[in-house]
C-alpha positions as a printed Julia matrix, in Angstrom:
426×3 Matrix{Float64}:
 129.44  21.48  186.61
 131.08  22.82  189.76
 130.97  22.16  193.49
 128.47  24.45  194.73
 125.74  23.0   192.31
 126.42  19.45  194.32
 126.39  21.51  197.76
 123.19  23.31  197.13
 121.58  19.6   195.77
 123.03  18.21  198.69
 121.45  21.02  201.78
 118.73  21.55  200.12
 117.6   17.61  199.34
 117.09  18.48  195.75
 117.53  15.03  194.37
 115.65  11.52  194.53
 116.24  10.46  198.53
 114.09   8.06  198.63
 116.36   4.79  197.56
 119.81   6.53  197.67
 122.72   3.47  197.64
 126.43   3.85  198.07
 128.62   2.23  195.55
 129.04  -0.38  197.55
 125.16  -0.87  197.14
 124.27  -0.41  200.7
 120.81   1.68  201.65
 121.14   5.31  202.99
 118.81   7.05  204.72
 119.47  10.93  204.95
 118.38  11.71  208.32
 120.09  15.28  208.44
 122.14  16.8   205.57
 123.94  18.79  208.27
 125.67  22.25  208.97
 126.86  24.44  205.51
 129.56  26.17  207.06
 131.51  27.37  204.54
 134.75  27.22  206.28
 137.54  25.38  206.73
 137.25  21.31  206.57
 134.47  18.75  205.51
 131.8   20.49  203.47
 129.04  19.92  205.75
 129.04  19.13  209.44
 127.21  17.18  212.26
 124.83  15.55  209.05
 123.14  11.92  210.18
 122.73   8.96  208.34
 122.11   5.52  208.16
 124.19   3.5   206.07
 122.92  -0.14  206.08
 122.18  -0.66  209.47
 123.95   1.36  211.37
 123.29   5.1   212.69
 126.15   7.7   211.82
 126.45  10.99  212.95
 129.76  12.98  211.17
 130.94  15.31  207.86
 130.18  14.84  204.82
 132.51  16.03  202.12
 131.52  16.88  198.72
 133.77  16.81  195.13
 132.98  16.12  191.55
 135.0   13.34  191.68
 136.12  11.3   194.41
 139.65  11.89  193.49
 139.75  15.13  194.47
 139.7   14.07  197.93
 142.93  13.19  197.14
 144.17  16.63  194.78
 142.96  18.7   197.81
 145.37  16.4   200.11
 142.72  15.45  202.4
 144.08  12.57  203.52
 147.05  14.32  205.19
 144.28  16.84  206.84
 142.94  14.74  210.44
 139.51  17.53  210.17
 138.4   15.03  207.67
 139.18  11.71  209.8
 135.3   11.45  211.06
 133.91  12.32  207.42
 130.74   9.48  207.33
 129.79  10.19  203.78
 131.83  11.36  200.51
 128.96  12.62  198.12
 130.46  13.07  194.48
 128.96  13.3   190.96
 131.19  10.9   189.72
 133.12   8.11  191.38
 136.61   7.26  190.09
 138.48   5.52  193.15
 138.37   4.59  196.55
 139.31   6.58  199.53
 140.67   5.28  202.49
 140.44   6.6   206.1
 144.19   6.52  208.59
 142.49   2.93  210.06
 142.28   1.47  206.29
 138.56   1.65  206.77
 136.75   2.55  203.24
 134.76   6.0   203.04
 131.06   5.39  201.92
 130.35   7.23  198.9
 127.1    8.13  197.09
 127.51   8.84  193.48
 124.73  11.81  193.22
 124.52  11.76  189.07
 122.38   8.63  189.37
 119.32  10.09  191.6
 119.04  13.78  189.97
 116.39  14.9   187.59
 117.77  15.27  183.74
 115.52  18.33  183.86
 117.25  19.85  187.09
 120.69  19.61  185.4
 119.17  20.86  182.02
 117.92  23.87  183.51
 120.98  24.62  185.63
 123.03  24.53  182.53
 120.73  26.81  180.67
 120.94  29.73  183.34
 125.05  29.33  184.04
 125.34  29.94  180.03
 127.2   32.5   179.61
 125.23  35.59  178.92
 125.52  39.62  177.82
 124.96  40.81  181.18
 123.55  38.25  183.46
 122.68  34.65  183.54
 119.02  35.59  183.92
 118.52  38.07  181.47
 116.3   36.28  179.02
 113.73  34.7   181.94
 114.01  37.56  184.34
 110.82  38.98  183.45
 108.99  35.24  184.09
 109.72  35.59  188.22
 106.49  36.14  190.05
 105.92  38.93  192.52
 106.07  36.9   195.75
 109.65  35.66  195.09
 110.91  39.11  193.84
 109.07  40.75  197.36
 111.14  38.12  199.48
 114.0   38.31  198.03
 114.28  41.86  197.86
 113.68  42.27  201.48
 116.67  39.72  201.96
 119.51  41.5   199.83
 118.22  45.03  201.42
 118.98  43.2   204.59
 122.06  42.02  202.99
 123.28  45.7   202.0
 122.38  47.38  205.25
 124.45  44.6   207.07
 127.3   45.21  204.77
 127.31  48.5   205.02
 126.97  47.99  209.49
 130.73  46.63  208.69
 132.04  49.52  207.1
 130.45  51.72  209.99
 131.76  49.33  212.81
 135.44  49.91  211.55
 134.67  53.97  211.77
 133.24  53.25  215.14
 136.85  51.79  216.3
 138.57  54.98  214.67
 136.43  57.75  216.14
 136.74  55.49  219.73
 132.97  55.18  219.22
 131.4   58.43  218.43
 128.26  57.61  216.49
 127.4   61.55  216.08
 131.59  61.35  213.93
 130.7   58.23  211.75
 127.54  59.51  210.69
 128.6   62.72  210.18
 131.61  61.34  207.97
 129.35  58.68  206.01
 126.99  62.71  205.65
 130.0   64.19  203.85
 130.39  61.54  201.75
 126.68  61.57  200.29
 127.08  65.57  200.02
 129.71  64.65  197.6
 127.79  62.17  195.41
 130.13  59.82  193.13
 132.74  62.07  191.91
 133.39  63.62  195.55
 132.32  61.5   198.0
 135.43  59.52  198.67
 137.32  63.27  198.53
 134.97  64.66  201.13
 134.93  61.89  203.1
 139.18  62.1   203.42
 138.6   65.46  204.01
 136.3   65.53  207.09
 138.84  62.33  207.9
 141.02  64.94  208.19
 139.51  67.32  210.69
 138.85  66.18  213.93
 135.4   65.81  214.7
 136.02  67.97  218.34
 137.06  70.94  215.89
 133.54  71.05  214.26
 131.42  70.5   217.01
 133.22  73.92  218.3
 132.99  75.71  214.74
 129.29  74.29  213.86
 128.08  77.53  216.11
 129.04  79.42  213.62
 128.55  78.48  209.5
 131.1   81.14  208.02
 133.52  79.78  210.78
 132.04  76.04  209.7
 132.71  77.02  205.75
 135.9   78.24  206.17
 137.1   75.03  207.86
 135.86  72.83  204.97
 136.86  75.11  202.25
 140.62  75.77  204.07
 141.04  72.05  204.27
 139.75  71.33  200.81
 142.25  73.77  199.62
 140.15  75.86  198.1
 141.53  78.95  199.72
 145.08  78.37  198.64
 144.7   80.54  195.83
 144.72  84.94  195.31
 141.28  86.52  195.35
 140.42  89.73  196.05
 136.42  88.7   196.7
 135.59  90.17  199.76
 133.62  86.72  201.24
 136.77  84.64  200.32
 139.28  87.19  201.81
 137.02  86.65  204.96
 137.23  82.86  204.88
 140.93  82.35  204.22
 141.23  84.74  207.45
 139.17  82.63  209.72
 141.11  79.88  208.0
 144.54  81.23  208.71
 143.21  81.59  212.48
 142.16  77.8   212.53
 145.33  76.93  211.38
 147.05  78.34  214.03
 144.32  77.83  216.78
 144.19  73.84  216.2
 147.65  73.09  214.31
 146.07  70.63  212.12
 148.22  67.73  211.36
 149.55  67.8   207.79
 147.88  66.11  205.38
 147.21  65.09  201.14
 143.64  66.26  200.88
 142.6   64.75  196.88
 141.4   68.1   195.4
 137.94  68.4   194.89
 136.65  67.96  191.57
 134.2   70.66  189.63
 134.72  68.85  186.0
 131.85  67.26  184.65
 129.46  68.54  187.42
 126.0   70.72  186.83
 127.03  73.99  188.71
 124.55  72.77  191.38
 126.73  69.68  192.37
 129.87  71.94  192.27
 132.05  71.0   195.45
 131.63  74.91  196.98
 127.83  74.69  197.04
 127.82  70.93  198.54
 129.93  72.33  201.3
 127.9   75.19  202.11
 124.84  73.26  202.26
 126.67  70.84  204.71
 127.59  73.69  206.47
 124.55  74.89  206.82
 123.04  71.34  207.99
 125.25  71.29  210.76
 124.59  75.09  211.51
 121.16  74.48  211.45
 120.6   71.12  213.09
 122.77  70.95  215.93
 121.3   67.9   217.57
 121.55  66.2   213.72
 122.31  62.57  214.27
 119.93  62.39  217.42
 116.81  64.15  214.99
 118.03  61.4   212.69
 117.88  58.61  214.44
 114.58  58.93  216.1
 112.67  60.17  212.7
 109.52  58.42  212.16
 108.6   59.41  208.53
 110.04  60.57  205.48
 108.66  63.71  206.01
 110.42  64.37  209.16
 113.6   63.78  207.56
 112.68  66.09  204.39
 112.19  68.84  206.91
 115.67  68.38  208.53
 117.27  68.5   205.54
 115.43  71.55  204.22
 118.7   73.5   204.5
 120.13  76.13  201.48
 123.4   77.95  200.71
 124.48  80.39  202.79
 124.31  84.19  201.21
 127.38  84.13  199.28
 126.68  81.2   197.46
 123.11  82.36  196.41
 124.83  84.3   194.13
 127.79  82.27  193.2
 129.02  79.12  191.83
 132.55  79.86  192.4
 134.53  82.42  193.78
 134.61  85.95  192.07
 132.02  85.22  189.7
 128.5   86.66  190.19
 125.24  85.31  188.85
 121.64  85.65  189.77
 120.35  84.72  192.87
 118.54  81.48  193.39
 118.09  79.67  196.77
 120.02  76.59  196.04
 117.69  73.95  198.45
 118.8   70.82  198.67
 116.25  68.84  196.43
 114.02  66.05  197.39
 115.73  63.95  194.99
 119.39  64.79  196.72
 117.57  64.14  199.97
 116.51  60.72  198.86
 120.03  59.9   198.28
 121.34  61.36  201.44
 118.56  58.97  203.18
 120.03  55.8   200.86
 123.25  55.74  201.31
 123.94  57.86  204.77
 121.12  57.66  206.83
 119.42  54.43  206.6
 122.91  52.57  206.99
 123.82  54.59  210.32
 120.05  53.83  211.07
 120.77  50.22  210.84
 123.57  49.52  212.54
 122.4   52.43  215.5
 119.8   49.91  215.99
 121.13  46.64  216.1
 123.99  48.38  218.64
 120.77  48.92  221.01
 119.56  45.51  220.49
 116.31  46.88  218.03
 114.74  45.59  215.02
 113.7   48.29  213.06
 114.28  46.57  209.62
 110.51  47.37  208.61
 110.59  51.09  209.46
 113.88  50.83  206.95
 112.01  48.97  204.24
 109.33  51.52  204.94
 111.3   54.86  204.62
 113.01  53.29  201.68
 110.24  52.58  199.83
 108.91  56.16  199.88
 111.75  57.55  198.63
 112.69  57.85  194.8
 114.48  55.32  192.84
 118.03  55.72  191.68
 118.86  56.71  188.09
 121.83  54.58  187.24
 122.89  52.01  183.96
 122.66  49.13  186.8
 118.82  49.82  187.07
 117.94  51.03  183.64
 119.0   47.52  182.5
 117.1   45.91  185.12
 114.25  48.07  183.84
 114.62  46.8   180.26
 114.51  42.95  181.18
 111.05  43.6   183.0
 112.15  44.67  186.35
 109.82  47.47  188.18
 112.17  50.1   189.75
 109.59  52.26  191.84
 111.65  53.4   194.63
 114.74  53.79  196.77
 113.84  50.26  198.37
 113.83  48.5   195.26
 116.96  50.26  193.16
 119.04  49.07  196.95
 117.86  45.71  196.5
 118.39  45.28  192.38
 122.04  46.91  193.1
 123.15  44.91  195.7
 121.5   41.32  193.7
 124.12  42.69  190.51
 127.34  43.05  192.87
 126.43  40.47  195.39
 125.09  37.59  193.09
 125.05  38.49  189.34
 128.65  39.49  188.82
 129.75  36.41  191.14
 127.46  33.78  189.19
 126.02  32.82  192.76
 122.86  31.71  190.95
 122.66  29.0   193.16
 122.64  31.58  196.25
 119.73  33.64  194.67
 116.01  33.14  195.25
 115.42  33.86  191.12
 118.32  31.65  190.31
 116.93  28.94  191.92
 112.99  29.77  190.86
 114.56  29.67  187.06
 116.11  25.86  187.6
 113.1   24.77  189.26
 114.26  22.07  191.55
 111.8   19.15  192.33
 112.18  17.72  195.62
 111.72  14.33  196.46
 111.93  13.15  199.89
């Protein structure tokens, strides 16, 4: 048993209410359970009740026991001095206000279904990989469509944090966050936090000037990523590391640790000097990039800014010095659908709450053209009778398994609390 499981029977009523007595054996009507705040003090705030006769209005604190009032030292604590109510499952002493006066407490075991408490213990058990995973499959539609619109939500406001701290460093340039959340996409798992330093490490200024040109634009990224640190007598790279050598001296970058980019364990595709290019090329290409992006009304708008390749030297290479033959290297749809995942949509989100707009559908929209993500997360969703049919859906399903899952907030989750079933009396 643990505290939340009282505080969720306690906001959400899910107990007998209907001839609720204190210890003391005086009525109580529940009039308002009050404000779950989550925060410092009482457990639940401005609830009203009537206890006997008389009207309160107050906190009410929940425990387990009533003497934890007293292990969590709330008596020295003067936040919990107009506490009306002590709700506990089990009542093992008295607690006193500063004026002597008693506390009214309402011992909850006593008006709770058997089968509510039977249930909860059978989904907290302890499981292979989540509480859930033998009754998953039993959850109908509706509740998995709600739900999954509320942890996209969820993710996408996340997310708006990690893009309002970027805002603060780049003194808000939207056009520099979204072009560093970009970067980090281009470089998928293994590279994304590396690019993402990387372009940290150029100011954005310096490739608004360079984007004019994408060999001037290539040599930037491939300089700072210290690719061009070696000896090569390829004529392309001898050409980069000389623009390079002119940055250098034209900007005086601030020194700086740049993680090497990784190749190892990569298709040749997904090798760190192709992803570059193709950014390269992006910003080459699309000049007016985050405005195009932010205005987009359809998938297919955003395919067709993205439609970007290599530029000519990397047709025919992988890696410097080493020929092969040619091929366009596009970005795929599939890569696109990532891009729009985790880079777009977020920047999306957050652009338009900034502006005061709701476009939370056109989100759930875009997402749920786009293709679902291949990952162990979602192939184990799959195999306990989850449908993974796009981008939409794999968002949701990952953020429920970080969010909720790992956490055991079962209590916090719309199939958690469809699997204990709660009746509600009132």
């Amino acid at each position: 048993m643990k505290e939340s499981f009282l505080h969720y029977l306690w906001q959400f009523k899910k107990f007998d209410v209907t001839s609720l007595l204190t210890t003391d054996g005086l009525p109580i009507t529940l009039v308002q359970t009050g404000n779950y705040l989550q925060q410092a003090g009482p457990d639940f705030f401005n609830s009203q009740l009537i206890i006997g006769t008389q009207k309160w209005a107050g906190n009410v604190e929940i425990h387990l026991k009533s003497s934890d009032w007293y292990v969590h030292h709330h008596e020295l604590d003067p936040a919990y001095e107009n506490v009306i109510l002590h709700v506990v499952w089990e009542h093992d002493v008295d607690v006193f206000r500063k004026n002597n006066t008693k506390i009214p407490v309402l011992e909850l075991k006593n008006y709770v279904d058997t089968e509510v408490l039977f249930q909860y213990q059978k989904l907290l058990t302890p499981k292979k990989w989540i509480n859930c995973e033998h009754d998953l499959h039993t959850i109908d539609d509706f509740t998995l469509t709600y739900w999954k619109e509320q942890l996209f939500i969820d993710r996408m406001t996340m997310r708006q944090k990690e893009i309002d701290d970027l805002l603060v460093q780049t003194t808000n340039d939207w056009e520099a966050v979204f072009f560093l959340l970009l970067a980090k996409g281009f470089g998928l798992n293994t590279n994304g936090v590396i690019f993402f330093e990387l372009m940290q490490s150029i100011p954005y200024a310096v490739i608004r000037k360079e984007k004019f040109d994408p060999v001037q634009l290539e040599a930037l990224f491939f300089g700072r990523a210290h690719l061009l640190d070696v000896e090569s007598e390829d004529l392309y790279f001898t050409l980069l590391k000389k623009y390079w050598n002119n940055q250098q001296h034209k900007y005086q970058f601030e020194a700086k640790v740049v993680p090497p980019v990784q190749f190892f364990k990569h298709r040749p595709d997904n090798f760190p000097t192709i992803r570059l290019s193709q950014l390269a090329q992006l910003l080459h290409k699309q000049t007016q990039l985050f405005q195009q992006c932010m205005s987009a009304q359809s998938v297919s708008e955003y395919y067709e800014l993205f439609a970007v390749s290599v530029s000519d030297y990397w047709k025919t290479h992988y890696v410097f010095d080493k020929e092969h033959k040619q091929s366009t290297k596009k970005l795929t749809t599939s890569f696109i659908d990532l891009l729009l995942i985790n880079s777009v949509l977020p920047v999306l989100f957050a652009y338009n709450r900034y502006q005061g707009k709701d476009a939370i559908e056109q989100l759930i929209s875009i997402a749920s053209q786009l293709q679902p993500e291949k990952n162990t997360i979602i192939e184990k969703f799959m195999q306990l009778g989850i449908t993974c049919q796009s981008g939409f859906d794999t968002q949701s399903y990952l953020h429920l398994k970080k969010q909720y899952c790992d956490l055991n907030k079962c209590l916090g989750c719309a199939i958690g609390q469809k699997l204990i079933n709660f009746t509600t009396t009132k």
